[in-house]
C-alpha positions in Angstrom: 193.9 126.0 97.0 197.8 125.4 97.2 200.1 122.5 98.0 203.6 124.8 99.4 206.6 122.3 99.6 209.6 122.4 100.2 211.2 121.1 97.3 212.9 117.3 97.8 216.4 115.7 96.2 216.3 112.6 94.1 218.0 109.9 96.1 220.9 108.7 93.7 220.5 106.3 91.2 221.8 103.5 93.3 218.7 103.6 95.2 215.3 102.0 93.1 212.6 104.0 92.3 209.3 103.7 94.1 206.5 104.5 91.6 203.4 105.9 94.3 200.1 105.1 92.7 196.9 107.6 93.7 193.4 107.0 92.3 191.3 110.4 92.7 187.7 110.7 92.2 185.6 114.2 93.3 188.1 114.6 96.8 190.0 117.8 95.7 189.5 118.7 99.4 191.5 115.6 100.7 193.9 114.8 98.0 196.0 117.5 98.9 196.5 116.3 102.1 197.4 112.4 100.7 199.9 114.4 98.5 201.7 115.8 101.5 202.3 112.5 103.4 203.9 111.5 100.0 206.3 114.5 99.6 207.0 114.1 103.7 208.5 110.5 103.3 211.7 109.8 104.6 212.7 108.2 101.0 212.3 110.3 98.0 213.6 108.4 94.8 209.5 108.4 94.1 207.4 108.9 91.0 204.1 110.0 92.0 201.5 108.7 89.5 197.8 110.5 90.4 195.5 108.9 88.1 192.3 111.3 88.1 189.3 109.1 87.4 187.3 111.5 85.1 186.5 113.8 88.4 184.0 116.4 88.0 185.5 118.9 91.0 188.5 121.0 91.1 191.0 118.0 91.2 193.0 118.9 88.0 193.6 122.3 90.2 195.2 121.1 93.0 197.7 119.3 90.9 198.4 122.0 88.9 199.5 123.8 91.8 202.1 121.5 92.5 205.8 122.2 91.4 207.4 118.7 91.9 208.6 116.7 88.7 208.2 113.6 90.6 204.5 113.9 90.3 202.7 113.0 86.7 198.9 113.3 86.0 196.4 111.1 84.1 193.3 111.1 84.0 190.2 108.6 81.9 188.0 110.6 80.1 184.9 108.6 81.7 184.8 107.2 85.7 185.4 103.7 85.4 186.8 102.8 89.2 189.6 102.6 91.3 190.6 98.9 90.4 190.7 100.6 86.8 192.7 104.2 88.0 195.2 101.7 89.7 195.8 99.7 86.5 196.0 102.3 84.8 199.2 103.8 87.2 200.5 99.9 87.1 200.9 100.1 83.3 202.5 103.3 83.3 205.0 103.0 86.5 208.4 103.1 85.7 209.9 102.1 89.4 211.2 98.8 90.0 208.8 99.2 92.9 204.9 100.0 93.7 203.0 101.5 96.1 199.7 102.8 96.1 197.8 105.3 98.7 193.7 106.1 98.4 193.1 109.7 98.1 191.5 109.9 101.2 194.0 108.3 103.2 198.2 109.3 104.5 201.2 107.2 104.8 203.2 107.7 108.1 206.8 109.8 106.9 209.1 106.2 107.1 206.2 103.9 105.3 208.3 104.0 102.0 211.4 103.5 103.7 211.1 100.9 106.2 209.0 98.6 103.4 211.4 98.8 101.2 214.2 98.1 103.5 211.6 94.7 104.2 211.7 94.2 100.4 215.3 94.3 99.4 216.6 93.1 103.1 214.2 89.8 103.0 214.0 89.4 99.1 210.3 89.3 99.5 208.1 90.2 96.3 205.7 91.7 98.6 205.0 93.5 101.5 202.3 94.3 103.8 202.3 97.0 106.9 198.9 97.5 109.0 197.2 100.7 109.3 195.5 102.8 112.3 192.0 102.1 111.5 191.7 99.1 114.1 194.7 100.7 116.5 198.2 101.1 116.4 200.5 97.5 116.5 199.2 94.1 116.6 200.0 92.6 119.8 199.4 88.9 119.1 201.3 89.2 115.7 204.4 90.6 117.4 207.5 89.0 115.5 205.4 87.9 112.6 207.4 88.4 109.2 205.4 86.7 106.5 201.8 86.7 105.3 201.1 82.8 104.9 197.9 81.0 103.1 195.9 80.9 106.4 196.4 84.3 107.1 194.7 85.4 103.9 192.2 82.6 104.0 191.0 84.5 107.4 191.3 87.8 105.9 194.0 89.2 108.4 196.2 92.2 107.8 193.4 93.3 104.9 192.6 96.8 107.6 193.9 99.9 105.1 193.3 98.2 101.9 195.6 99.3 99.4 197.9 101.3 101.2 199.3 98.5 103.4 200.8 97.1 99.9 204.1 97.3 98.3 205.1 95.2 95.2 208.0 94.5 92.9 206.4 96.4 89.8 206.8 92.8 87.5 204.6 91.3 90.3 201.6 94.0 90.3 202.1 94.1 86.2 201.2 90.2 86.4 198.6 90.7 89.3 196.9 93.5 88.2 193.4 94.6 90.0 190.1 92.8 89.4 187.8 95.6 87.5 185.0 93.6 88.0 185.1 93.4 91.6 182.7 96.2 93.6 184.3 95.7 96.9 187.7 94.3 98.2 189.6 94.2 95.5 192.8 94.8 97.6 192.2 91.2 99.0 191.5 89.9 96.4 195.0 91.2 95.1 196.8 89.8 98.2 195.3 86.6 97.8 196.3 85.5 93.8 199.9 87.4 94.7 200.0 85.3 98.1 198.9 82.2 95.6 202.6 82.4 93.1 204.8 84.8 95.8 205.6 85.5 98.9 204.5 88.5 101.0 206.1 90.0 104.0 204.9 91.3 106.7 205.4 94.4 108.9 203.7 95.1 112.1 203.6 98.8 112.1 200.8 101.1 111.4 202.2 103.3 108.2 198.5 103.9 107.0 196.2 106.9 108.8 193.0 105.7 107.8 190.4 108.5 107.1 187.4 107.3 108.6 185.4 110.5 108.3 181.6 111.3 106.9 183.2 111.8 103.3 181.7 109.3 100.1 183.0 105.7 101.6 182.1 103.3 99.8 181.5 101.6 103.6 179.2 104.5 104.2 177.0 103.9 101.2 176.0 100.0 101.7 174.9 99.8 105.0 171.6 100.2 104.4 171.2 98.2 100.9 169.0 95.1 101.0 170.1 92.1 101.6 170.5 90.2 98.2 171.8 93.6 97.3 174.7 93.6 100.0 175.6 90.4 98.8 176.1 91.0 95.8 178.7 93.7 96.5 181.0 90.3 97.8 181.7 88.7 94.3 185.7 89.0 95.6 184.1 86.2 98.5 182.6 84.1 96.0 185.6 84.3 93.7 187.5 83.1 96.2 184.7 80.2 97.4 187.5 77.8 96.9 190.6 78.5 98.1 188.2 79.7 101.9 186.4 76.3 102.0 183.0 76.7 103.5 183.6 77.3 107.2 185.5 80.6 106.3 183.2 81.9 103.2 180.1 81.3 105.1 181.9 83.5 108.3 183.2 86.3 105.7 179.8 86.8 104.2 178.2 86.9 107.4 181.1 89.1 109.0 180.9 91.4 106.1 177.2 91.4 105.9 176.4 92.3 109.2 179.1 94.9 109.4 177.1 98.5 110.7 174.4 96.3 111.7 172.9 98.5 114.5 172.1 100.8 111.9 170.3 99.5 109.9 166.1 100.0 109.6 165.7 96.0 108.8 167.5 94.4 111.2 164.7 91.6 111.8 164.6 90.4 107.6 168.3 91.0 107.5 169.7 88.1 110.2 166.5 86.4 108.8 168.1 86.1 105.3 171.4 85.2 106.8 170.1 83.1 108.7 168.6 81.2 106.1 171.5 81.3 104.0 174.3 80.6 105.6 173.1 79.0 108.9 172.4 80.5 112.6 175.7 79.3 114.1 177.6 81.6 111.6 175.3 84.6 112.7 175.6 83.9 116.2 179.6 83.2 115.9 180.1 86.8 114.2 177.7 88.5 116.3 179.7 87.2 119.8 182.8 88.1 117.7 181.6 91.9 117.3 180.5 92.0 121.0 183.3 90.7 122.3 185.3 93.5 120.3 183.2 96.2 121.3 183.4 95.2 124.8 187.2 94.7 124.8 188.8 96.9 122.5 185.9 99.3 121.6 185.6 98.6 118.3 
């Protein structure tokens, strides 16, 4: 397995560097393919920081067969998690800005680019792009430019995790990922950076989301109990607060019955969220998926 490229120049030292952050973990197959929508952006003053979270496949490989001295490898001697492979490429980037891509995902060739144009044009301290997981452009949030409280409250423009994200490094040093969180830790991120800076926004899909049978971590919960589910939302009860009721109570219940159809309990699940957190929330998000399915097809 070989990565063949055709070799990139350095963008002159006028330009900032962009340190590109990759956690790994058992995808040898896909990183290579992440990789390459790196080394085909349309900027290239990049260091590429794969952090290799104590993988147990042929990962260290497929690095190896890349000859780029842009890209550096680490790698934790034990898996501890993404949040903890990111922080671990925060602490060692050396740009003066930070992105970061899942190994099972690709940036479009002009994400790095056109972000970074929103950065330094706008003076922003963040940026956000959408991805192509729910479709291409967001209609209703055409001429949109910055991610305010409410927007985050509601959870919009969280479709791509990560990836949708660029930072001044100093920011994401401060920040820093929640280790402690199972689940949506990218949210959680955009919400205490939304809470001190402001984030910009760009309505253009940069991230090609993978959703394919490989390990998700979506693909592995549907099916968990109910108390057990829940339990993967700490980042929603972390944030209790700054929601207020009506929107935690319509997260948990969004989140919650997210792949319902599939699941073999569907009677004791709604019962338990009903009980919980109130029929009208249940019925609210279940009009909300059928509307979607029947509109957009989602």
């Amino acid at each position: 397995m070989g990565v063949e490229l055709t070799k990139n120049t350095v963008v002159g030292a006028e330009r900032p560097l962009v340190s590109v952050v990759i956690p790994t973990y058992n995808r040898a197959s896909l990183l290579e393919r992440a990789l390459r929508s790196v080394f085909n952006q349309t900027y290239n003053n990049l260091e590429i920081i794969v952090v290799d979270d104590a993988s147990s496949d042929e990962t260290s490989d497929v690095v190896k067969t890349i000859h780029d001295e842009r890209v550096r490898y680490l790698r934790h001697d034990t898996n501890r998690g993404g949040s903890a492979a990111r922080n671990t490429g925060i602490r060692a980037a050396c740009g003066e800005y930070i992105a970061f891509l899942d190994d099972d995902d690709e940036w479009e060739s002009v994400k790095t680019e056109e972000q970074l144009r929103i950065l330094e044009g706008q003076n922003y301290d963040a940026v956000l792009c959408t991805s192509d997981e729910h479709g291409a452009r967001l209609s209703k949030f055409e001429g949109k430019k910055i991610i305010d409280q409410e927007d985050l409250r509601r959870g919009r423009f969280t479709a791509g995790g990560t990836g949708v994200l660029m930072a001044k490094i100093d920011v994401m040093k401060e920040t820093m990922f929640d280790e402690n969180l199972p689940r949506y830790q990218d949210w959680d991120v955009f919400i205490r950076i939304g809470q001190k800076y402001q984030i910009g926004y760009i309505n253009e899909p940069f991230i090609r989301y993978n959703e394919g049978a490989h390990d998700r971590i979506s693909n592995k919960i549907i099916n968990l109990p109910a108390s057990a589910l829940e339990s993967e939302l700490q980042m929603v009860h972390k944030h209790r607060t700054f929601f207020g009721e009506k929107w935690f109570k319509w997260h948990i219940c969004r989140f919650m019955l997210y792949g319902i159809k599939y699941r073999k309990d569907k009677a004791a699940h709604l019962a338990y969220l009903v009980r919980n957190y109130g029929m009208a929330n249940v019925l609210k998000v279940l009009a909300r998926r059928i509307w979607q399915k029947t509109t957009h097809g989602l």
